[in-house]
C-alpha angles and dihedrals in degrees: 000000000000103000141158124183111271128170108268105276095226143304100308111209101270104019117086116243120266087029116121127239090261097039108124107021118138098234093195091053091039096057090039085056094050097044089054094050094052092045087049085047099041093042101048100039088052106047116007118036102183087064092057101055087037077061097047086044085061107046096043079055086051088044090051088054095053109049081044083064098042104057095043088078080066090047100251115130126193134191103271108189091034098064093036086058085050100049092047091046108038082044100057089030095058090047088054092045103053101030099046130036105267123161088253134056127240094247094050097043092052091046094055103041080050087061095041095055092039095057095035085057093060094037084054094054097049094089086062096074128235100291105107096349099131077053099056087035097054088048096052093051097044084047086050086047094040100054117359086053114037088037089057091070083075097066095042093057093043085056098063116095088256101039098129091060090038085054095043095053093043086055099040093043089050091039091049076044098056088035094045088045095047095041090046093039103051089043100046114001118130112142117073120233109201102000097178090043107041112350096193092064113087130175090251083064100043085050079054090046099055096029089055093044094051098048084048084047097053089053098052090040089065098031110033106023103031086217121126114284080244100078085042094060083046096053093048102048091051085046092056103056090034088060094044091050097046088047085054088050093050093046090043088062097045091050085046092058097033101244132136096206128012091236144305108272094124109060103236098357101071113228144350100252084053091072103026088056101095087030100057101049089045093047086083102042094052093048087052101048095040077045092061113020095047 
């Protein structure tokens, strides 16, 4: 992520004063974890695609649970089990529906299992009483918008007859976006970014950042899409700014509920949502620019 070296901001709930952000965590678990989840990615977005969107389908469940969690220390509640049945379902749905000839299309599929949860998840808060129910209701559907939703652009961009390729240059373009930002931010960064949100970025880090996704961008653009380096340039640009903001939204909540990670899922990486933030914003925006520009 887009980072420069700034003095700690304050004592965050669970960690000790004086610790820094990355105090504490266990770097061989830390690096096993990583190395499973890339062989899970790699393997599954190479060779079998159904694996892969099974995956998506579970973390974005994980994903559900935590933010559930999350926002229960505010006091919002959201219907846990309800959203968690919509995304598995609108995300494997959606892959059926637009990679293999079912009587529904993917956009109407996902529209409708989107109303449906939506209005399962209020229908499911009703028993509760009236007593903070705009509050657990507006927390189920930002949940449904934040995950189910934004998650179901994967899918769709695994369907299409070149959806390896379409899923390979989202991830290298938001991983060259999160290296370029940290390298240029740690060596040059000295103007904050967004100071109240995230006090490491800095606007030499978000230059790294974009820098970093559109040369990525260009080369996939030549070796993996066969479209002109052009669109490449395009979709890494928009990538870039898509994963930093989705990184600001995910450490907007955290800071909200007063929480450093959102859990510890991932041994010596935190949570799921901590590494599915810049992932899950961008999601959209690359479906829509390889949807129009290829």
């Amino acid at each position: 992520m887009t980072s420069t070296p700034q003095p700690d901001p304050g004592p965050v709930e669970g960690r000790p004063p004086g610790r820094t952000p990355r105090a504490g965590r266990d770097l061989p678990a830390a690096i096993i974890t990583g190395v499973v989840l890339i062989v899970i990615v790699v393997g599954t977005v190479l060779w079998w695609h159904w694996g892969f969107v099974i995956f998506i389908a579970l973390a974005l469940s994980a994903g559900v649970v935590e933010l559930h969690r999350a926002m229960a220390r505010i006091g919002m509640h959201s219907a846990q089990l309800p959203i968690i049945g919509g995304a598995v379902v609108m995300v494997l749905g959606a892959f059926a529906a637009a990679a293999h000839d079912l009587p529904v299309d993917a956009s109407t599929y996902l529209i409708a299992c989107l109303g449906l949860t939506s209005a399962v998840c209020m229908l499911w808060r009703l028993p509760g009483g009236s007593k903070g129910f705009v509050g657990d209701a507006a927390a189920s559907l930002f949940t449904i918008a934040y995950l189910p939703l934004m998650g179901s652009f994967i899918p769709l961009m695994m369907a299409d007859s070149l959806g390896s390729r379409r899923i390979v240059s989202w991830l290298l373009c938001v991983i060259a976006s999160d290296t370029g930002g940290y390298a240029i931010g740690v060596i040059f960064g000295k103007h904050p970014m967004a100071p109240r949100i995230s006090p490491k970025k800095s606007w030499e880090g978000m230059a790294g950042s974009v820098g970093g996704a559109m040369l990525v961008g260009a080369g996939c653009a030549a070796w993996i899409l066969s479209t002109p380096v052009w669109v490449g340039i395009v979709l890494g640009g928009v990538l870039s700014v898509a994963a930093t903001c989705g990184d600001l939204v995910e450490s907007m909540i955290k800071r909200d509920v007063g929480l450093k990670d959102m859990s510890n899922f991932l041994p010596g990486h935190g949570g799921v949502m901590d590494r599915l933030d810049s992932m899950l914003l961008s999601a959209p925006f690359a479906w829509a620019v390889m949807s129009l520009c290829l």
